[in-house]
N, C-alpha and C positions, 0 to 999 in steps of 0.2 A: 347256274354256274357263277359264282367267285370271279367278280374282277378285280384285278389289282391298283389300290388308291396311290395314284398318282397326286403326290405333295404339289398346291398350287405354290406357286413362287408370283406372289405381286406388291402393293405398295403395303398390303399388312404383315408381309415376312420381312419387312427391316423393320428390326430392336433397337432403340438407342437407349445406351445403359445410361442411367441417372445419379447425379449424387456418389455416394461409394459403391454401388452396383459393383464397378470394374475391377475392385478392390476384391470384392468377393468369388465371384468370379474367376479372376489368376491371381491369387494370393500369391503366386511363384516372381508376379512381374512387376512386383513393390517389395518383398521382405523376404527371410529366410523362414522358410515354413519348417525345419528339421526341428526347430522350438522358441518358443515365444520370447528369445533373449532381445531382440533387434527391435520387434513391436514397444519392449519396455527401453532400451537406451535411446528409441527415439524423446521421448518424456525427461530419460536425464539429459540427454543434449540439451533440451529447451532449458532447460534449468543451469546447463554448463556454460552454456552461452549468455547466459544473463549474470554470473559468474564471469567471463571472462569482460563482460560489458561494462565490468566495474561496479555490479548492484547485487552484488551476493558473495557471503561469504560459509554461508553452510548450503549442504547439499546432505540429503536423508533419504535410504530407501529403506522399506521396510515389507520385510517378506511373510504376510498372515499364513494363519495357519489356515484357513481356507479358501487357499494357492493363489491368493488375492496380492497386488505389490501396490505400495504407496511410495510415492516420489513426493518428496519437500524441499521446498524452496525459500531462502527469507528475501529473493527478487522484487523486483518492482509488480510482479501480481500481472495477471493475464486483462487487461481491457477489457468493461461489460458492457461499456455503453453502447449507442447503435452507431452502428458503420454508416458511413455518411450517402453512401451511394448503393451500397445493398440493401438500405433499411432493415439490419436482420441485427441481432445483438453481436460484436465482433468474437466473445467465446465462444457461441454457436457456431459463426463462420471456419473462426479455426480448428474445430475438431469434426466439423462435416464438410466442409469442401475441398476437394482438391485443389492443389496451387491456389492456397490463400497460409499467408503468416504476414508476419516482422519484418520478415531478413531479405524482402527483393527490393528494399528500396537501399541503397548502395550509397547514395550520395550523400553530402555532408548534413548530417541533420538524418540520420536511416535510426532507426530502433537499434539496430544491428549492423557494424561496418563489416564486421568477421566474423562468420559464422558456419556451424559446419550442417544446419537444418537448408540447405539453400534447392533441394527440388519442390521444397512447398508441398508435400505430400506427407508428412512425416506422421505426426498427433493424429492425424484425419487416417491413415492408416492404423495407428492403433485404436483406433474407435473402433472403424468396422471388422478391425477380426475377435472384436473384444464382447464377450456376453454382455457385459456390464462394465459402465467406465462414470465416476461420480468425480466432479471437479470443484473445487473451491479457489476463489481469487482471493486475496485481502491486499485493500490498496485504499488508499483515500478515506480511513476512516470507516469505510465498510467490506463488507463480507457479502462475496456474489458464489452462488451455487449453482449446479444442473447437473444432470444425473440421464446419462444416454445408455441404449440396448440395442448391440449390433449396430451400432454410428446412426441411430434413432433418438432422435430429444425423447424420452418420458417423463420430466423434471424441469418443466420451462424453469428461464432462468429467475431466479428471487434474489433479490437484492434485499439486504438487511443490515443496521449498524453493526459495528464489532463490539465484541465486547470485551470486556478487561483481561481475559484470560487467552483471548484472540492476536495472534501475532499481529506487527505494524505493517508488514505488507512480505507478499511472497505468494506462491501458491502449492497449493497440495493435490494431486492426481493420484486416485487409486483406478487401476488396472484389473478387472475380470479377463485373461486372456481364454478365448472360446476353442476348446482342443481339437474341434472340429475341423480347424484350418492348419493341425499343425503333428508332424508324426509324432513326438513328444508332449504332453503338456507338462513338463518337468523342466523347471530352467538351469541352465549346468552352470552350479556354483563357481568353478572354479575359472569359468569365464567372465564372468559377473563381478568376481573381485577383483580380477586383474583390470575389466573395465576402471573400476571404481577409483583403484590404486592410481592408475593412470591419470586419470582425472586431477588428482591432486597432485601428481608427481608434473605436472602441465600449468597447474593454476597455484602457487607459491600459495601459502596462507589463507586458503581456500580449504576447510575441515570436511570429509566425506566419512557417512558413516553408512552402515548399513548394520541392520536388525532384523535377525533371523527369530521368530516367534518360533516354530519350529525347532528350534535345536535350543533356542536358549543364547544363540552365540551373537555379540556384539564387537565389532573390529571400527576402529575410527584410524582414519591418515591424513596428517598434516604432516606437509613438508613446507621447510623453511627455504632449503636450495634450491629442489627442485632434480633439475636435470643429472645432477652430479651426483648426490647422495644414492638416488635410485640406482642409476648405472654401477654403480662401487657395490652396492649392495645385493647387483643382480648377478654379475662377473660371476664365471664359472673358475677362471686364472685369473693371479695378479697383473696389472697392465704391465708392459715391459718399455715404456716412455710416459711419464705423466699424462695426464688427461688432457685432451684441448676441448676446449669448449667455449662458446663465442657465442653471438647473435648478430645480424646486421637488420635493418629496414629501412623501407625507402622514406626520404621526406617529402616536404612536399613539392620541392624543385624538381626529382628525379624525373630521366628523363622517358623513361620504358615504362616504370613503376607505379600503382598508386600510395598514395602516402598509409604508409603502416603496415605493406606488404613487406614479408621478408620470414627470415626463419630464425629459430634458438639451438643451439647442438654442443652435444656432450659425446667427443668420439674418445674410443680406449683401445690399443691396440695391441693386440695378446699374442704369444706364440702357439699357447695350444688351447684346449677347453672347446665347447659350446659357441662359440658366436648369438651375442645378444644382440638382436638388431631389431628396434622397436619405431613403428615413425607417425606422426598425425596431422590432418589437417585443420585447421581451427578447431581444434582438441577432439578430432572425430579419429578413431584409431587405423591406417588403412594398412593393414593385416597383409594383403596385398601390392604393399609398397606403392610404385608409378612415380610419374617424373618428378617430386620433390626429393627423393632415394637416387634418381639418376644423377640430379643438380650436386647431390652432395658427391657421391660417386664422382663426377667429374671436377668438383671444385678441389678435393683430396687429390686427384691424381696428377691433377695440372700442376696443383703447390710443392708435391714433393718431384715430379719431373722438374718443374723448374730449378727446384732445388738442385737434384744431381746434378745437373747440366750446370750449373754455375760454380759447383764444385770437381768438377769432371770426377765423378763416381760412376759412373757409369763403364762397365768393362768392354771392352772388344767386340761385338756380334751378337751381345745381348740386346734383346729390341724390348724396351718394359710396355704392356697393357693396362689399361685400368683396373684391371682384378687383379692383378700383382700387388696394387696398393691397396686393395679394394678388400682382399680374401682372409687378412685377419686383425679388418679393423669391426670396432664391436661399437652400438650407437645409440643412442635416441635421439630422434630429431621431431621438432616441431615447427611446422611452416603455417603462416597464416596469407593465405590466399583469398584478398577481393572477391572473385567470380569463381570459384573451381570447379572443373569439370570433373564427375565425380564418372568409375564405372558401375553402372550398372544399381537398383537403388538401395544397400547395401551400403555403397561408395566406400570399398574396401580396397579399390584403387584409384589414385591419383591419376586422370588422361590430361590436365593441365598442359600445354606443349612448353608456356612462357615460365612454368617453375621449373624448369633445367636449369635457365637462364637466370630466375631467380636466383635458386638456393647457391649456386655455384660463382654468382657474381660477387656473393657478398663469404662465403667458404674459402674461397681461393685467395683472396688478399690476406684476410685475417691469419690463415694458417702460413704463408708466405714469409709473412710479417713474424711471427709466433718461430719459424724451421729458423730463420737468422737470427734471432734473438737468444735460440737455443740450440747451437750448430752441434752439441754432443747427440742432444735427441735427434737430431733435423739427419745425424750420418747413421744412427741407431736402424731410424725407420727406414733410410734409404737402403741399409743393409739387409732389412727384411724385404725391400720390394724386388730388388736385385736378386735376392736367394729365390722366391716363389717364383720369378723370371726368367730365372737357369733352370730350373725343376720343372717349368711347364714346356719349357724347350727342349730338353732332354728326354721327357716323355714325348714329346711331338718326332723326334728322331727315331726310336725307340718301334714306334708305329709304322716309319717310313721302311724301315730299316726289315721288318717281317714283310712287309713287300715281295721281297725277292725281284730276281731279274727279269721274269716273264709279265711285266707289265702289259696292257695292251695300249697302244697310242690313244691318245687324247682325243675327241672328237676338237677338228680344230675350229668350232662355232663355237666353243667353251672357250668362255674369260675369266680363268684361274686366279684363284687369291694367292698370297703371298706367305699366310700362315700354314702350317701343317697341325696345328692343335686342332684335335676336335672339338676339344671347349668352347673353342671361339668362330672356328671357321662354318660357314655356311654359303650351300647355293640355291641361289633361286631358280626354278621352273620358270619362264617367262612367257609369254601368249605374245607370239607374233616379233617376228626385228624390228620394226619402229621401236617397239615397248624395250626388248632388250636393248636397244643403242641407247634410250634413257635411260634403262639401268646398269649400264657398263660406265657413264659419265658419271652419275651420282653414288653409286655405292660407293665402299670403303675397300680400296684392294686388298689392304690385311685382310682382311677377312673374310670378304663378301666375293663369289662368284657368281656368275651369271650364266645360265643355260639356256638361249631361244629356244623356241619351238615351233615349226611350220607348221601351220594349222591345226585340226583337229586331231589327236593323238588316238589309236587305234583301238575299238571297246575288245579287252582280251580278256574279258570274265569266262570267253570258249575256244581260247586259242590255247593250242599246248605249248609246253613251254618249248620244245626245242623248234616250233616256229616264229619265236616269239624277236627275235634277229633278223627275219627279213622285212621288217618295218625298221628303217631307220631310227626315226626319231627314240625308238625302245634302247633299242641298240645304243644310241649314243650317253641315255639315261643311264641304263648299268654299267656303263662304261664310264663314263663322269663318276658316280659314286662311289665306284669302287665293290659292288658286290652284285655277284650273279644271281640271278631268277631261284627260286626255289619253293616249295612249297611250306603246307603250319606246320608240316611234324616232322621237317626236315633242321639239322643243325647246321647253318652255312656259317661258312667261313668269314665272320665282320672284320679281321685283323686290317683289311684290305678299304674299309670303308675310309674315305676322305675327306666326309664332312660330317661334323657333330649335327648341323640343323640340314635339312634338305624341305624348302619350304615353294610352294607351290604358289606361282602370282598371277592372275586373270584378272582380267576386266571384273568392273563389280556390275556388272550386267548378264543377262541369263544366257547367250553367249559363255562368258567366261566360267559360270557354276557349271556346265556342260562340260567344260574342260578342263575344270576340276574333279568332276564326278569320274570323266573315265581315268582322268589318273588316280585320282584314289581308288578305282579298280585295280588300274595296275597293278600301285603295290599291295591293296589286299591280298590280290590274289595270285602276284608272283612274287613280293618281295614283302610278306607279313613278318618278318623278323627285326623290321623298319619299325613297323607303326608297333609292336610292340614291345621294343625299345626305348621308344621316343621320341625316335629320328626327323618321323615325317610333320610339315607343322604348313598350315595354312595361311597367308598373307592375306591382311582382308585391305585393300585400300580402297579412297573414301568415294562417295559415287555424287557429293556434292561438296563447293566451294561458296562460304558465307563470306561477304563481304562486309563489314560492318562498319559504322562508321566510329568517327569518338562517341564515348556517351559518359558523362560524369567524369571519374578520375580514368575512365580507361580509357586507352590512346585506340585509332584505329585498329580492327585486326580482320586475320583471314581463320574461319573456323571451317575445318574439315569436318563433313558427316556423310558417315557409313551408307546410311538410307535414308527413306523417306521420314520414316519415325524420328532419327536425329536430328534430319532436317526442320520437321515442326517442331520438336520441342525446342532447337536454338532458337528458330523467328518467334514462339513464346515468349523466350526468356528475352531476347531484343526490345518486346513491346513492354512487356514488366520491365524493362530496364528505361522506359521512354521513347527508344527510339520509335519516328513516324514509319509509319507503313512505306513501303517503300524505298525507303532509305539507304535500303543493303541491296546490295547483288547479290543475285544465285546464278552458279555457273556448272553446271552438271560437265561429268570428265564422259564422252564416248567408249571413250578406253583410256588403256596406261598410254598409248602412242601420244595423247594427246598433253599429257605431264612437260615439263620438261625435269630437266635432272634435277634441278635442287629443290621442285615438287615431292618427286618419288622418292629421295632422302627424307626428305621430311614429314612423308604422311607413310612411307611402306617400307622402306629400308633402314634408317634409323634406330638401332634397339632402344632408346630412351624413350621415343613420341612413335612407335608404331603401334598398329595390336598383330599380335602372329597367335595364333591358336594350337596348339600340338592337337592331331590328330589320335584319340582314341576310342576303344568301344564303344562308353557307356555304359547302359544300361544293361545291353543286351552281353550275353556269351559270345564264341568264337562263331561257334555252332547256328544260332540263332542270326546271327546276324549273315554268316554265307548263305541262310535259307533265305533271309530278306535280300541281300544284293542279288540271289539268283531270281525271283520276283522283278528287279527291276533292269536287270542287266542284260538276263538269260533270254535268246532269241527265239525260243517255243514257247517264252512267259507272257503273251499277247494277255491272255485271258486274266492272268493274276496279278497282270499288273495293272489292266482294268478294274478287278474288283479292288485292289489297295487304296486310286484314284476314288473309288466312288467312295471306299470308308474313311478318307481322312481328306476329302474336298473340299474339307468346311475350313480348318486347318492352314488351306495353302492361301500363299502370297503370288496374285503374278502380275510379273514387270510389260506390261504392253508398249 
């Protein structure tokens, strides 16, 4: 008889990935795997940033015909010699090791004061998803080579003189990208050149060319203005007030700042067309906006409010928002950010909290300065913010107004906002009254509602809906939002809905994902006309507080991290930054109870510095996925929600 091989688990079933291993491995948790565009703009960054460091003025890619890419450089040339403390040659280091470059030394005297390569993983990622990756340096009179396979030296490094046909210094980097790691091996052109465009519409008198072998086609861009010609030239309409555009940075007195931080902006404000709105951090494109977009966002809306108000333009009962101002100005902006915290490694969003405060500190005076100087423009635009004003008001009445009279009463634990626009208004789900009494103090009452919640909220993946009313806390839900229970292939009535966002806030502890879980049962599965809409959105606040001290030009600060993972990689980036072991405090939150208010502002309520997540599908159908919540929800599903646990155990994370 057949026994069954039970897997030993002892000290030789733990693996410790080596080197790029981890890279290969989750290719998903370093770069865009849908195609190799990302693995290759890590290599132009290095080359843009030596460009913006003042040591390059061409920059060259060049795309072979067997699907091979070269990046050129006339840079100061990549270092061969050996690293002082690794003993290893320093090009080696940077294309196989994680967190090693240039750009973590920060302080006066850094390779790199601004730069947008700053998680240290960048090159050494496109080595290991790369078949084949051949580097050349020229620096110093000579010419260094090596030649890797899958982030493998095959080519130790040889150093040799240059010779007469050999540039004076720069480097060259061809790219084998491995299709293995990537649904496409096809990189989409039309991504590639707007990268490219960019690049020089950022860096003035800086020439980007790129050479397509393939097609035969050669495009080169130099710009002389920069910010302004691009914008004029991207305009879908003629602007309807000249262009403002400005720069500010900090010197070296400033008192928040480090010296050289600050931004450059080219806004244009249209009545109708497309909205161009493009923004970057130290020339890195973030496609996804984040708070250097919010900084300008608020530094516009401050200068033209102040404005009205100085000129009483301002009508009767009109209350203006920052999207008023905000909704048909059109932009590029570039912020150069010291330390920026990128999302995710991509870094296609800005999470920086201190460039709101940046971009908008140095936004706000200059256009201030700029609306008085030119009080026709300064009443033109006021008349545009005032119009979109009345118009989002008048739809927000409009909504109220379909209502009718059989309203039901308010649940009166609800602390209502002031707005009626869906656009804007939102309420949070809150876990427990300590947590909502913090978040009734610190939210925004335009806007922001607050909904407690007494304990654990009721699992109703098997309750029918017409007893889905004598649980309170349910009851108060749909009655708060304005729309009753219903099922997927049912059409309910949203006229009646109250809030554009309805976002769900727990503790960031497993506790609180429990009682997120059964509300997102909820509405799956009595109010799925929510989630797909867009309605329902998840609050993630942070589950640790960094204390840090000064270090270099950066003043003391407090950094919020999600988890454990953001947690190490900040006390990383502290120790690469100098700071001693120890130096910082770490302060874990138990719960929201334990915030106070202008905490929970600032790391969960806040639309500028929060993360909110919209709740959807995925991956999966409507269909597939009710079979998977009935697996983990459904109360005869003991069995299959055992076997789910045993096929993806490997998978899970738990908080003890």
């Amino acid at each position: 008889m057949a026994t069954k091989q039970i897997s030993e688990y002892s000290e030789n079933s733990i693996r410790v990935l080596k080197g790029l291993e981890p890279v290969k491995q989750r290719p998903g948790m370093y770069t865009r795997t849908d195609n190799p565009l990302h693995i290759i703009q890590e290599v132009i960054d290095n080359s843009a940033d030596e460009a913006l460091a003042g040591h390059g003025k061409k920059i060259s890619v060049t795309l072979h015909a067997d699907g091979s890419v070269s990046i050129e450089d006339d840079g100061r040339g990549i270092p061969f010699g050996m690293h002082p403390e690794e003993k290893a040659p320093v090009m080696e280091l940077v294309f196989t090791r994680l967190h090693a470059g240039g750009k973590f030394d920060k302080g006066s005297g850094g390779a790199y004061s601004f730069s947008g390569g700053l998680h240290g993983v960048g090159v050494s990622v496109t080595n290991a998803l790369s078949k084949r990756m051949q580097v050349l340096s020229f620096r110093e009179g000579k010419v260094a080579g090596m030649v890797f396979q899958g982030g493998d030296v095959v080519e130790k490094l040889q150093v040799k003189a240059a010779g007469k046909e050999d540039r004076k210094s720069g480097t060259c980097v061809t790219v084998w990208p491995d299709p293995k790691y990537f649904e496409s091996a096809a990189l989409p052109l039309q991504e590639l050149t707007h990268l490219l465009r960019s690049k020089a519409v950022l860096m003035p008198g800086v020439s980007v060319h790129l050479n397509n072998e393939k097609t035969k086609e050669n495009q080169t861009w130099l710009y002389k203005a920069g910010l302004r010609d691009y914008l004029l030239q991207t305009l879908s309409s003629d602007p309807v007030i000249p262009l403002f555009e400005g720069e500010g940075f900090a010197d070296s007195g400033h008192e928040s700042f480090a010296e050289g931080e600050g931004a450059t902006w080219c806004v244009a404000f249209t009545e109708d067309g497309q909205a161009v709105r493009e923004s970057y951090v130290n020339l890195i494109p973030t496609s996804a906006g984040g708070t250097h977009e919010s900084g300008l966002r608020e530094g516009l809306f401050q200068a033209v409010k102040n404005f009205i108000d100085l000129h009483a333009l301002l009508p009767k009962g009109v209350k203006l928002l920052p999207e008023d101002v905000f909704s048909r100005a059109n932009y590029v902006l570039s912020a150069k950010v010291l330390d920026p915290q990128f999302q995710g490694q991509i870094k296609e969003r800005l999470n920086s909290r201190d460039a709101v405060r940046l971009v908008s500190s140095f936004v706000r005076p200059n256009l201030e300065l700029w609306l008085n100087e030119h009080v026709e423009y300064g009443k033109k635009l006021a008349e545009l913010a005032i119009k979109a004003a009345q118009f989002r008001q008048r739809a927000g009445q409009k909504v109220e107004k379909r209502k009718g009279s059989g309203v039901a009463v308010l649940p009166g634990k609800l602390t209502d906002c002031e707005s009626k626009d869906l656009a804007y208004n939102e309420v949070f789900l809150v876990e427990g009254d300590s947590a909502g009494g913090s978040a009734k103090m610190g939210r925004d009452k335009e806007s922001q509602a607050i909904l407690p919640l007494r304990g654990k909220v009721l699992n109703t993946w098997e309750v029918e809906r017409d007893r889905l009313f004598a649980n309170n806390e349910i009851h108060d839900i749909s009655v708060a939002i304005g729309v009753d229970p219903h099922g997927a292939d049912d059409e309910p009535d949203l006229s009646g809905l109250r809030y554009g966002k309805i976002c769900i806030l727990s503790d960031a502890d497993v506790d609180g994902s429990h009682i997120q879980v059964l509300l997102l049962t909820l509405f799956f599965k009595h109010f799925p006309k929510l989630i797909e809409t867009g309605h329902v959105y998840i609050a993630r606040p942070p589950l640790f507080r960094v204390d840090a001290p000064a270090r270099g030009k950066k003043p003391a600060t407090k950094i919020y991290t999600l988890d454990e993972g953001e947690l190490t990689a900040v006390l990383d980036k502290l120790r690469k930054d100098g700071v001693k072991e120890g130096a910082w405090s770490i302060s874990r939150f138990k719960g929201l109870g334990e915030m106070n208010a202008e905490q929970l502002w600032e790391t969960t309520l806040n639309p500028d510095t929060r993360r909110l997540l919209p709740v959807q599908l995925g991956d999966l159908d409507f269909v597939q996925t009710q079979l998977l919540m009935s697996q983990l929800m459904g109360k005869g599903e003991a069995q299959a929600r055992r076997d789910l646990m045993e096929l993806h155990a490997d998978e899970i994370e738990v908080d003890i």
